[in-house]
PAMARSE-204018 format. One record per residue (C-alpha): residue number from 1; residue in one letter; x, z, y. Coordinates in steps of 0.001 Angstrom, whole numbers, always signed. Each point is the difference from the previous one (the first is absolute). Layout:
PAMARSE-204018
  pos  code       px       pz       py
  NUM     a        X        Z        Y
...
This chain:
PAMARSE-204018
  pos  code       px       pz       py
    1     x       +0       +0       +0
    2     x    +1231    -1381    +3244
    3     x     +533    +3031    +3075
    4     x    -1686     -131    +3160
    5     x    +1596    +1284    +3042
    6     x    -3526    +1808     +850
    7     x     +258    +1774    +3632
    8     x    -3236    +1759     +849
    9     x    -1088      -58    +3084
   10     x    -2056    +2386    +2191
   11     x    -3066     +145    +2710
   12     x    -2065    +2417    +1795
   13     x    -3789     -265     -959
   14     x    -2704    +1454    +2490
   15     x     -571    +3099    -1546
   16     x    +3311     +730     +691
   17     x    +1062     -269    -3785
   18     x    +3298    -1757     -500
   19     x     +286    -2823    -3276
   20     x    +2961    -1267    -1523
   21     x     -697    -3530    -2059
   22     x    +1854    -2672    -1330
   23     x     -812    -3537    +1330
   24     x    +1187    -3416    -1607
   25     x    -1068    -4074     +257
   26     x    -1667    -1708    +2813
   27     x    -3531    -1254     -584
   28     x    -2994      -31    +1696
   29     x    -1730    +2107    -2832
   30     x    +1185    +2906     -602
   31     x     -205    +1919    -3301
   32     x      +44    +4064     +475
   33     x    +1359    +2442    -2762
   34     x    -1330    +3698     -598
   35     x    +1935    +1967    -2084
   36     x    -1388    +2855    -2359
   37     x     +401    +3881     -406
   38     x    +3199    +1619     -152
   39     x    +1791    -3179    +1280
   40     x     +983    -1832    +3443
   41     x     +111    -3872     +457
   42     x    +3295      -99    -1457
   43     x    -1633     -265    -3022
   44     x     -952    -3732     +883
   45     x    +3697    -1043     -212
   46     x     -614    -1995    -3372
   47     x    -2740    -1565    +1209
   48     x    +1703     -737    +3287
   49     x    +2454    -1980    -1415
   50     x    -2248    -2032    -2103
   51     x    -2071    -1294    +2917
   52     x    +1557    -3255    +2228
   53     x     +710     +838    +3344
   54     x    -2558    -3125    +1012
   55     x    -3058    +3129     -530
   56     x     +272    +2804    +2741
   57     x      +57    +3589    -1994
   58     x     -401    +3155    +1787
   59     x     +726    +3327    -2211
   60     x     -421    +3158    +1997
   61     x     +191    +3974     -858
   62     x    -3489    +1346     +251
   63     x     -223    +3260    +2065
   64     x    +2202    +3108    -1000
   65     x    +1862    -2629    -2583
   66     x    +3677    -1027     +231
   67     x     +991     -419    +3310
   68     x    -3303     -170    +1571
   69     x    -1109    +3230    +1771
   70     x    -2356    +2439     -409
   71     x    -1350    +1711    +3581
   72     x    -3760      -79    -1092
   73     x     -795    +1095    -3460
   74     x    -2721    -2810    -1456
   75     x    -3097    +1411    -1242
   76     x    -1638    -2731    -2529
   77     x    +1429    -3597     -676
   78     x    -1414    -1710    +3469
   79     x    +2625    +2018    +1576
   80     x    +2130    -2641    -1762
   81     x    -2367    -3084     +729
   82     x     +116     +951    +3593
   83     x    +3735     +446     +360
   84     x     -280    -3354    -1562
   85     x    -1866    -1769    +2015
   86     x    +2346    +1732    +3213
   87     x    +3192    -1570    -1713
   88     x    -1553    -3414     -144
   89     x    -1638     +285    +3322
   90     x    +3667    +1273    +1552
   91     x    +1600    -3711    -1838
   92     x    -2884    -2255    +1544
   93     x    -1056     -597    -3724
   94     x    -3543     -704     -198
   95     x     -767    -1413    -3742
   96     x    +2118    +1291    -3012
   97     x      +77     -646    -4013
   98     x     -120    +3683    -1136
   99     x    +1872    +1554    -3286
  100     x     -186    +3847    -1054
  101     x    +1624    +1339    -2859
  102     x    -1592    +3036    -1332
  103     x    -1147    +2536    +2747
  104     x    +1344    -2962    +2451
  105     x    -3274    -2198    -2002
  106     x    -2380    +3228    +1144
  107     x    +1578     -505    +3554
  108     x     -586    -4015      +31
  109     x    -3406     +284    -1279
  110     x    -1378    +2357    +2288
  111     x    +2504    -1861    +3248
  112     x    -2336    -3082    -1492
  113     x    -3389    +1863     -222
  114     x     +458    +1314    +3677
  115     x    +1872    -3415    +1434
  116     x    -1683    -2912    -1882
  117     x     +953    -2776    +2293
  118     x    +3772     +737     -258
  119     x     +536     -395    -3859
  120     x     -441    -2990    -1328
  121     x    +1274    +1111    -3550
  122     x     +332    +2924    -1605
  123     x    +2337     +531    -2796
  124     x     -351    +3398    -1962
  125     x    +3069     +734    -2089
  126     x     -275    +3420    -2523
  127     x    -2547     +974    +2848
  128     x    -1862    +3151     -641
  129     x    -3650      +24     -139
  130     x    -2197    -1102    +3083
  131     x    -1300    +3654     -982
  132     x    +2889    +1830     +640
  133     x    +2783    +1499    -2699
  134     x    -1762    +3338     -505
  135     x    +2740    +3286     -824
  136     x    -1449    +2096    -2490
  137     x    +1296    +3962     -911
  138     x    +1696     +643    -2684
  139     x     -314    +1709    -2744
  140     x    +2808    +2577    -1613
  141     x    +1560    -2875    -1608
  142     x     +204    -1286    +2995
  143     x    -2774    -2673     -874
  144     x    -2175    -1406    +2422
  145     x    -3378    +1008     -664
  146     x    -2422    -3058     +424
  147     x    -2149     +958    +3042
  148     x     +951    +3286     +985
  149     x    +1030    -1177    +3645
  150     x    +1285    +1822    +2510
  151     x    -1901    +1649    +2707
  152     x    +2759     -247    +3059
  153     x    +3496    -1484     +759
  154     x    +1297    +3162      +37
  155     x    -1208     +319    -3230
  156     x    +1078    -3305    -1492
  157     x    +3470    +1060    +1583
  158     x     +613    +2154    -2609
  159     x     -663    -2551    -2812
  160     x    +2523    +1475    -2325
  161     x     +995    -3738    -1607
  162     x     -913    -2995    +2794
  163     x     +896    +1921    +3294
  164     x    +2331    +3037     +218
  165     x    +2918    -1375    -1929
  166     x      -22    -3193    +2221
  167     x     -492    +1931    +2773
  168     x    +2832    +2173    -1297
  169     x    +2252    -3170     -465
  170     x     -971    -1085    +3420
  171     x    +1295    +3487    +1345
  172     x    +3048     +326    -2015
  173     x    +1188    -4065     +575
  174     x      +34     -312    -3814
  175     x     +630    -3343     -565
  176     x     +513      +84    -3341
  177     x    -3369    +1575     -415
  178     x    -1376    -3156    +1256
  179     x    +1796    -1676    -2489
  180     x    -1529    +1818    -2455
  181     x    -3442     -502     +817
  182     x     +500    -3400     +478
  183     x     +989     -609    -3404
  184     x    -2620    +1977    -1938
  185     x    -3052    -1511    +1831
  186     x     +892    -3304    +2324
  187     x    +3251    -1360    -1676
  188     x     -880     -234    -3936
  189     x     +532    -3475    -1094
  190     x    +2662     -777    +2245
  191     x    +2538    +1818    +2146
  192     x    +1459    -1141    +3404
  193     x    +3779     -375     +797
  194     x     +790    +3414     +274
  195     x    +1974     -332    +3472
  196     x    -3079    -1425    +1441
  197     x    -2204    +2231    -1522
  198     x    +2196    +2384    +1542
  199     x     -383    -1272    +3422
  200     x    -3705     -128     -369
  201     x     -254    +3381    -1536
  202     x    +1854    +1469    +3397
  203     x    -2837    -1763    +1943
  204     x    -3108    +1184    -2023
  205     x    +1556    +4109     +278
  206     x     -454     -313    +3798
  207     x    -3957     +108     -395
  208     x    -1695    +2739    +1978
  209     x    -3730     -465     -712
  210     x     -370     +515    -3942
  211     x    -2932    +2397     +231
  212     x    -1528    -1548    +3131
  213     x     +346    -3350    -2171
  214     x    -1526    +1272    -3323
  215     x    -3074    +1719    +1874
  216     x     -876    -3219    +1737
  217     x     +112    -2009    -2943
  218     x    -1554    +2421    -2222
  219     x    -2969     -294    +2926
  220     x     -331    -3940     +200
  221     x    -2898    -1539    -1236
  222     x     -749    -3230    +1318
  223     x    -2397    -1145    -2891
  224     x    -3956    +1019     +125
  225     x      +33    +2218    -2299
  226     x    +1487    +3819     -620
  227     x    +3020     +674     -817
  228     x    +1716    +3367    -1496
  229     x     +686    +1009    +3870
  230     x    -2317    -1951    +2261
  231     x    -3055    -1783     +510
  232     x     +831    -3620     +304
  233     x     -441    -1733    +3859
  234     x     -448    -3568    -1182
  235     x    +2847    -1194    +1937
  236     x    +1385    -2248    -2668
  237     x    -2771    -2395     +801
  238     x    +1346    -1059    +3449
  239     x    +2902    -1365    -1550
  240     x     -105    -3527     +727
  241     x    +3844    -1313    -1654
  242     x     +441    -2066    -3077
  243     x    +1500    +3085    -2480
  244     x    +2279     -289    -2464
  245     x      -65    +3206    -2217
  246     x    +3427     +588    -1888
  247     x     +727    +2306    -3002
  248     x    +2459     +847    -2758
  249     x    -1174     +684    -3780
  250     x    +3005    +2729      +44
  251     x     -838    +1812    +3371
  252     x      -44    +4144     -443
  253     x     -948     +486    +3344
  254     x    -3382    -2406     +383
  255     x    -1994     +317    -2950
  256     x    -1525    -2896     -597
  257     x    -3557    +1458     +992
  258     x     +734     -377    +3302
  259     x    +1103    -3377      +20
  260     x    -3051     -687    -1959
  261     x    -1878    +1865    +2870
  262     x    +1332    -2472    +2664
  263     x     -754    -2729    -1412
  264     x    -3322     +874     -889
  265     x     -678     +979    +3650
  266     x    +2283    -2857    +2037
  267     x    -2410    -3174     -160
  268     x    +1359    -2775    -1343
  269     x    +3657    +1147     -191
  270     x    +2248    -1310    -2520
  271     x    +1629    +1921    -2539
  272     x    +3615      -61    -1588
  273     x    +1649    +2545    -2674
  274     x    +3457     -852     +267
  275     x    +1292     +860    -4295
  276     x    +3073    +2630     -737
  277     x     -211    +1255    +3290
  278     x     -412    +3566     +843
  279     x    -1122    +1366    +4002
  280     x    +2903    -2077    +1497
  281     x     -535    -3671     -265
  282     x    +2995     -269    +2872
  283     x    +2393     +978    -3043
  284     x    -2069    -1358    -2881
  285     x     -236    -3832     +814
  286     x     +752     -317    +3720
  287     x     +280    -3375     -364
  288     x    -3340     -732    -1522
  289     x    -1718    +2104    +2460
  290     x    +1718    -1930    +2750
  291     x    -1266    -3086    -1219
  292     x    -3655     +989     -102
  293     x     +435    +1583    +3277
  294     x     +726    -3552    +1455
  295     x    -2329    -1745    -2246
  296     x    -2806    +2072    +1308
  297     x     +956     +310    +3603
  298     x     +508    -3738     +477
């Protein structure tokens, strides 16, 4: 795999928030990248360097991710669609082709539920549910206990297996921690060139919003009906983009319920199940996905 010499840049969004993103090509359409949980836009370098340069493609770090900052703590997932829709008013960008990769798809569908004229397609990759990814307690095992949901984030931020020991990685700047998880649950048909993984690892350990980030997306529920959390709001029907919905047969981290549940609630969307590959299709077959990126974009 070829290296990029990727240079983030910076800019100052309205609500005073500050976000770092990568930029590369020079087109007139330009395709935007949201990156998941426990990760920062770094994680897009595979992709990165699959795409030509003749397709604009705009990564950035969500707020209190990698090097973007974190002055107003979000509340649910619009905080995200908003900043969005700041970062893309602050570049004169007016009409984007939209990608999120697992909580980055909950961020892109509800940025395309809220701003319907600005996507023209929507491209879900491991996305979680348009229903949120609920957090259940645990039981002494340390098993999650199907339905038993928390009443609080305070109390969900003493989830004894999802959220304190990432929170105490996060504190302590393991690295290797992140490593770890990584390879139980996103990395488990293939594994990355460990000095990039490296590099990317030291990106995703500078998140400051872990609980802030699970509550919201425990709380989303875009679809009409309830979910484990949350009434649904019906938003998902104001999205007006063609949707491509993306999953792998190996994935640990999105069941395959939920990617059943998006598709049965996005109209029309097409479906793909990428084979052998587990929550990270970036390291899995990069290649492939870039090619039915393009195909459906163009």
């Amino acid at each position: 795999m070829r290296r990029l010499k990727m240079q983030q840049k910076t800019i100052l969004l309205s609500n005073q928030e500050t976000y770092a993103y990568f930029e590369q090509g020079d087109c007139k359409d330009t395709l935007v990248l949201l990156h998941g949980n426990t990760s920062s836009s770094i994680f897009f370098e595979p992709l990165l360097q699959m795409l030509p340069k003749s397709i604009r493609v705009i990564a950035p770090d969500l707020r209190g991710f990698g090097n973007s900052s974190y002055n107003h703590p979000i509340e649910t997932l619009t905080d995200f669609a908003d900043d969005l829709k700041m970062f893309l008013d602050q570049l004169h960008i007016r009409n984007i082709q939209l990608l999120g990769w697992s909580l980055g798809g909950n961020i892109a569908m509800e940025f395309a539920s809220k701003y319907p004229d600005m996507v023209s397609h929507l491209i879900l990759l491991s996305s979680g549910s348009l229903k949120g990814y609920p957090v259940f307690k645990k039981n002494e095992l340390g098993h999650p206990v199907l339905g038993s949901i928390y009443a609080s984030k305070e109390e969900l931020s003493k989830d004894p297996v999802q959220v304190l020991p990432l929170i105490n990685a996060y504190h302590t700047g393991s690295v290797e921690f992140m490593e770890y998880i990584y390879d139980l649950a996103i990395y488990n048909v293939k594994k990355p060139d460990k000095e990039m993984n490296r590099k990317w690892m030291k990106e995703a350990i500078k998140q400051r919003n872990l609980v802030d980030v699970d509550w919201a997306l425990a709380n989303q529920n875009l679809s009409n009906e309830p979910s484990f959390y949350q009434q649904g709001n019906h938003k998902i029907s104001s999205i007006s983009a063609r949707i491509l919905n993306i999953w792998g047969d190996k994935d640990l981290t999105v069941p395959k319920y939920m990617f059943d549940e998006n598709q049965k609630h996005l109209k029309d969307s097409e479906a793909l199940v990428f084979t052998n590959c587990g929550h990270s299709i970036l390291i899995d077959d990069c290649e492939k996905l870039a090619i039915e990126i393009l195909n459906f974009i163009k």
